[in-house]
C-alpha positions in Angstrom: 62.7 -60.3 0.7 65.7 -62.7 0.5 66.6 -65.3 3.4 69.6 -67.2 3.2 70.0 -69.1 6.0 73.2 -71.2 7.3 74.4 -71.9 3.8 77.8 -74.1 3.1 79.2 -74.1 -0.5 82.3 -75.9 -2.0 84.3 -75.4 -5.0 84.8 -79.4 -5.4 86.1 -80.5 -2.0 87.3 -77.2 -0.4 84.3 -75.4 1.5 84.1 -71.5 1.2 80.7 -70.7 3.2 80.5 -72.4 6.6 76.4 -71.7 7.9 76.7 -67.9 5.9 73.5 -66.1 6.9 72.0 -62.7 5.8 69.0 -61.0 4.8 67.6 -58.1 2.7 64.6 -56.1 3.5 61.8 -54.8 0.2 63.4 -51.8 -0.4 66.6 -51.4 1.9 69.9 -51.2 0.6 72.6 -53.7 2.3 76.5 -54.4 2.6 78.2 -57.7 2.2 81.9 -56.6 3.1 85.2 -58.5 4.1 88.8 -58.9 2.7 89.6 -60.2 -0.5 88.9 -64.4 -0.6 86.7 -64.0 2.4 84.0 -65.4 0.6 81.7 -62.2 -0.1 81.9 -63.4 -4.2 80.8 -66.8 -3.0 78.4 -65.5 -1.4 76.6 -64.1 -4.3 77.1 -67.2 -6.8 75.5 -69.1 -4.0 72.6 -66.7 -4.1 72.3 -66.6 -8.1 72.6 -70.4 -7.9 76.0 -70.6 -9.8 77.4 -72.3 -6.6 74.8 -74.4 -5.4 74.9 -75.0 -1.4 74.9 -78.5 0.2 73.3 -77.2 2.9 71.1 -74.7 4.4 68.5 -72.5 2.6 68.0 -69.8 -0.1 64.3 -67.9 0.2 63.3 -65.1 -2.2 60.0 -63.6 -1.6 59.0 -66.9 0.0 60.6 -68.9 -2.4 63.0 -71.4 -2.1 66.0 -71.1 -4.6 68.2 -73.9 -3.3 67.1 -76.5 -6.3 66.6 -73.7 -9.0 68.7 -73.2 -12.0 70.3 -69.5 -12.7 68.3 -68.7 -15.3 65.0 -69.1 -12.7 66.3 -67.3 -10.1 66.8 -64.6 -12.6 63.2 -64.5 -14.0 62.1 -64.2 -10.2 63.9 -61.0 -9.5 67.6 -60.9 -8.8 69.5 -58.8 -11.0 72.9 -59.6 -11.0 76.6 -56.8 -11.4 78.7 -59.4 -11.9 82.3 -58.9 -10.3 84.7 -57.9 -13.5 81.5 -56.6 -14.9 81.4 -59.1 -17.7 79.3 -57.1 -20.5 79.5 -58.6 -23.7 82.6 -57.3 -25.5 81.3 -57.9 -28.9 78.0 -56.1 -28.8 77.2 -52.6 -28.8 76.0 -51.0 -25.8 72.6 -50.6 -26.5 72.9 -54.1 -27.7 74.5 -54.7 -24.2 71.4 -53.5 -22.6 68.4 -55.2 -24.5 70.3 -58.5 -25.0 68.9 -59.5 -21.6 65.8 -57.1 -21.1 62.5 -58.0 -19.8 59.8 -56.0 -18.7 58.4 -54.8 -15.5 55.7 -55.8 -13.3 53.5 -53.1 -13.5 54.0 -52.6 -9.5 57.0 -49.8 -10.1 58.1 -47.5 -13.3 59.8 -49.9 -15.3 63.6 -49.5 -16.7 63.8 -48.6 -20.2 66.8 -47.3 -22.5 65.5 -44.6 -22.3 65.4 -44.6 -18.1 69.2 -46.2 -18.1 70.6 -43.6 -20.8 68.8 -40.7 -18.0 71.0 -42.4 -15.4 74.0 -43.1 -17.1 73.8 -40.1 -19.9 77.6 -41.6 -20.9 76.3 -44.9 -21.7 73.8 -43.2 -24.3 76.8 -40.5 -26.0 78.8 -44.4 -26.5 75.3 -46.1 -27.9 77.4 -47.4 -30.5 80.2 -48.4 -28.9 81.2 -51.8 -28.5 81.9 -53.4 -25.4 84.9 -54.0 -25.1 85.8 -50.5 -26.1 84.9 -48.9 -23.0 86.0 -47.5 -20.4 86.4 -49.4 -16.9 84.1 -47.1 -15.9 82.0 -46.9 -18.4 81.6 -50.8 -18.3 80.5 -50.6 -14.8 77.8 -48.2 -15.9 77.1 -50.9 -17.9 76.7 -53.7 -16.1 74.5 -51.9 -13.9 72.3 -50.6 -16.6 71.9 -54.3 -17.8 71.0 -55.6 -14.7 68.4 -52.8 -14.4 67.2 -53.5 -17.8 65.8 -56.8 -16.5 63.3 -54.9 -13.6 64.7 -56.6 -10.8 63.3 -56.6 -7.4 67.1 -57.2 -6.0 70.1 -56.0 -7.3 73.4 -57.6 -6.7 76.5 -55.5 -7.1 79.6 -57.8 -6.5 82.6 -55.0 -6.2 80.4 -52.5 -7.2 82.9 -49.7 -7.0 86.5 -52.1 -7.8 89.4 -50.4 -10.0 87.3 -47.4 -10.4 88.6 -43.4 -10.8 87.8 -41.6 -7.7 85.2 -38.9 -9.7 83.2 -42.8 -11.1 83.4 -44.3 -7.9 81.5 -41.0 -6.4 79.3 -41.2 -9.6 78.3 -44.9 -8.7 77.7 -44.2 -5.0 75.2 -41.5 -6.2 73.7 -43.8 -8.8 73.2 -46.4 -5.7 71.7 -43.4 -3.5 69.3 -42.3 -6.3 68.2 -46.2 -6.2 67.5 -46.4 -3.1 65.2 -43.4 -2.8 63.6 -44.8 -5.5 62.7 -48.3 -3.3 65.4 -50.6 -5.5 66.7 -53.2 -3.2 70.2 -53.7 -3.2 72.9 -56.2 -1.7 76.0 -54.6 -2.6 80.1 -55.7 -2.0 82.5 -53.1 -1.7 85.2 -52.3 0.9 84.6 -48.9 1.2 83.5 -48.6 4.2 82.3 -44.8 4.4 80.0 -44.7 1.2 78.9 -47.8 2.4 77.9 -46.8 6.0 76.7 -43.4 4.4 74.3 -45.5 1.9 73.3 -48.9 3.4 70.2 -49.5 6.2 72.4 -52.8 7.2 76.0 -54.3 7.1 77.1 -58.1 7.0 80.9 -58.8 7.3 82.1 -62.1 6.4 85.9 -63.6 7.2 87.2 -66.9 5.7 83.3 -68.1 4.3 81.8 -67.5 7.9 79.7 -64.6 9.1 81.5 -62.8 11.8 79.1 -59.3 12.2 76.5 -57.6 11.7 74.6 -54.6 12.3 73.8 -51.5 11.5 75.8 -47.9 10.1 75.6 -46.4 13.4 76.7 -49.4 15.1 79.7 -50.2 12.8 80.8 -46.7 13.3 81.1 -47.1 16.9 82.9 -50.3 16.3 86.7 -49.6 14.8 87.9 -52.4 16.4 85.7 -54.4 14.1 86.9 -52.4 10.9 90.0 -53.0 11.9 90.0 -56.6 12.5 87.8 -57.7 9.3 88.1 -54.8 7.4 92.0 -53.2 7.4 94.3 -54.1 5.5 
């Protein structure tokens, strides 16, 4: 489903992805972990095109996104949780949730308000509520009903779980769970390691821009020399 492929990316003159490679599989559900400044966020820009690579390849479905403009690569697929969250603090939250809506493709049950209120039955009780009146949690169950809201074929979590309580934290984990069963691809950062080994088919650990594991849960379990080494603080 997505290919990226020996990507580099600068901000201006300083590189922060040196040849970063990774894939997601239609329908699996896969980590993108490191410390903090690794390059994970990076990453993901690179991805929705907001940090363009000099070099290397970005494939979705078979296309090529290298030379495409945000707004495309949104219209193909990629639903993005931005990092911080970013919903608009100035409009309600239903009015957070249509602003950017677009409809399925017919192929799956499509996300409605109705669909992201059943997930999120605290997002529908603060319908009225504006943004930036929220909750951090709450604004995380925001972000990812807006990113739902636009059908996408991949979602993006950047820090899906960051600055959360521990009871929201568990509640997003289970709203990623309850994704997955239902075939939603996911590329999701996070650093905690358990719910993401309990969760994701496939793990990708990245260390000052460059790719430096991969594998799978059962493998990264074995491996606490690796969590400790990329992972620990």
């Amino acid at each position: 489903m997505l290919e990226v492929a020996g990507i580099d990316a600068f901000y201006g003159q300083s590189q922060a992805l040196f040849g970063m490679s990774l894939e997601v599989g239609t329908g699996q559900v896969v980590s993108l972990m490191g410390r903090n400044g690794m390059g994970k966020t990076s990453t993901v820009r690179a991805i929705m095109g907001l940090l363009p690579p000099r070099n290397g390849s970005l494939r979705f479905m078979g296309r090529d996104l290298t030379s495409l403009a945000p707004y495309r690569i949104a219209q193909l697929g990629l639903g993005l949780v931005p990092e911080g969250r970013q919903i608009f603090p100035n409009l309600t939250v239903r009015e957070n949730l249509i602003a950017t809506a677009r409809p399925g493709d017919g192929q799956r049950e499509a996300w409605t308000l109705a669909r992201v209120y059943t997930l999120f039955p605290r997002l529908e009780e603060r319908q009225g509520s504006m943004g930036d009146q929220l909750s951090g949690g709450e604004q995380q169950m925001l972000a990812i009903g807006r990113a739902l809201m636009t059908n996408p074929k991949l979602l993006l979590l950047d820090e899906a779980t960051e600055g959360l309580a521990p009871l929201i934290r568990a509640e997003i984990w289970s709203c990623l769970a309850g994704l997955k069963d239902a075939g939603q691809a996911i590329l999701v950062v996070d650093k905690n390691v358990e719910a993401l080994t309990d969760i994701c088919d496939h793990h990708f650990i990245v260390e000052k821009g460059h790719l430096v594991w991969s594998g799978n849960s059962t493998e990264l379990r074995a491996n606490p020399e690796v969590q400790h080494q990329y992972l620990g603080v």
